[in-house]
N, C-alpha and C positions, 0 to 999 in steps of 0.2 A: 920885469922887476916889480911895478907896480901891483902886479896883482898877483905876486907870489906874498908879498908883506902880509896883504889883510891874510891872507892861507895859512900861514905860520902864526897870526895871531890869533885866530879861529880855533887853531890846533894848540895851543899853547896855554889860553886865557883859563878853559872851563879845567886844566888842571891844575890851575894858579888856585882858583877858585876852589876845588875838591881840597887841596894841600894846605889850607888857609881854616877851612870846616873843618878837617881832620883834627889839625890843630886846637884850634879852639874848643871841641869836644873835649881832646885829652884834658883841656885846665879847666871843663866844671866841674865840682865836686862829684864822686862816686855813691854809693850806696850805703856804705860803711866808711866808720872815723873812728879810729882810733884816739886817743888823747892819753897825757901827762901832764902832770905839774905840781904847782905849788897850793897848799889851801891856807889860809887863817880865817881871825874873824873874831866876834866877841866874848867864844866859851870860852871852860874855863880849859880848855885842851891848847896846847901850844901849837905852832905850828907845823905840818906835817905834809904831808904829799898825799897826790891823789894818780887814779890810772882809770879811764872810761872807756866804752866802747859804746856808742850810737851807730844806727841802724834805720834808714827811710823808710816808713812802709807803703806810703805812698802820698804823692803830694806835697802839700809843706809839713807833714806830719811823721818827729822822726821819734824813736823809742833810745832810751839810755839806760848805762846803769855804769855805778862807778861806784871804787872801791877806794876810800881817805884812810892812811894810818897817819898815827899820832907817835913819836917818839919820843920822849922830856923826861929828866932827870927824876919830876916825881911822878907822872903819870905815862900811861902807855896803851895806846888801844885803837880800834877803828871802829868806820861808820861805812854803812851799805846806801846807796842810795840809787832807784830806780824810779823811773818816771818817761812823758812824755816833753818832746816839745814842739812848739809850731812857728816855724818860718815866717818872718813879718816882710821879707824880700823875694826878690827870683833869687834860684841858686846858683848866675853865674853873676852876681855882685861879687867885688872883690871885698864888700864889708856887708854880712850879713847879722842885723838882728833878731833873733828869736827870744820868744814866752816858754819857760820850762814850769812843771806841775812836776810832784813826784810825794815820794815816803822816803824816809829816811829810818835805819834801825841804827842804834846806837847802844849797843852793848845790853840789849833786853828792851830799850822805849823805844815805840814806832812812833812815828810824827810823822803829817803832813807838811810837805815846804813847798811854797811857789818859786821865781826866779824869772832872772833873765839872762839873755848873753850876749855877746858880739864876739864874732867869726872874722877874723882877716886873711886873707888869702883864698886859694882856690884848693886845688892840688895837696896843697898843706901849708900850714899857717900859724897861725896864735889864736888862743881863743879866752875870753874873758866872762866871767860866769858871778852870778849875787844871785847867792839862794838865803830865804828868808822863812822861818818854821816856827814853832813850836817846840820848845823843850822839856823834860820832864821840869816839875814842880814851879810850872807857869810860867819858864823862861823865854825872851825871845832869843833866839840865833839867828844868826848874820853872819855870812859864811861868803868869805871872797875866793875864787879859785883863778889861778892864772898861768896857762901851760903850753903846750903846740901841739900841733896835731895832722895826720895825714889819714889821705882819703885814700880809700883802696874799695 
């Protein structure tokens, strides 16, 4: 009996251990993220929604692009915005901060906008984003987005 124990433990543990790895894999972020949500912020556009998609290309270096409409009573329109951003975490943090860079068109003006984010969860989450640019006729913008997201 005594030394049938350590045998079944022997037999037992490295697939505790494989089933445990497996796991944990599935809930670090994948390659691709989708996102949604909400945008505002100090133009003169009301508030509106947004929809992204990012993409890792390798390292903590991941590529985006998102598309914001605006719907209000007296205005109506959207803004393109594509860009890079770099991971200031590992990617299996359950709260990851990244630095975003990108351009924004805005119904004919391209602008450059920096930014930042925080990422909650793994798998899929929430994620909170301040982009900071250059408007047409010297304006600054401040653009708060806040939405959810899943990795695939």
């Amino acid at each position: 009996m005594r030394e049938l124990l350590p045998a079944c433990l022997a037999v037992a543990l490295p697939s505790q251990v494989q089933a445990q790895e497996t796991e944990q894999a599935r809930e670090v972020p994948s390659r691709f993220v989708l996102e949604a949500g909400f945008v505002g912020g100090n133009s003169i556009a009301c508030p509106g929604h947004y929809v992204g998609l990012s993409g890792r290309v390798g390292g903590p270096v991941s590529l985006y692009g998102m598309v914001e409409n605006y719907r209000c009573a007296d205005i109506a329109g959207s803004a393109n915005r594509i860009g890079a951003s770099v991971l200031l975490g590992r990617s299996g943090w359950v709260v990851r901060p990244a630095l975003r860079a990108g351009i924004e068109y805005d119904g004919g003006d391209v602008s450059p906008t920096a930014g930042a984010s925080l990422t909650f969860g793994r798998r899929y989450g929430a994620r909170v984003i301040l982009h900071v640019g250059d408007g047409s006729d010297d304006t600054n913008i401040v653009l708060f987005q806040m939405g959810g997201y899943i990795s695939f």
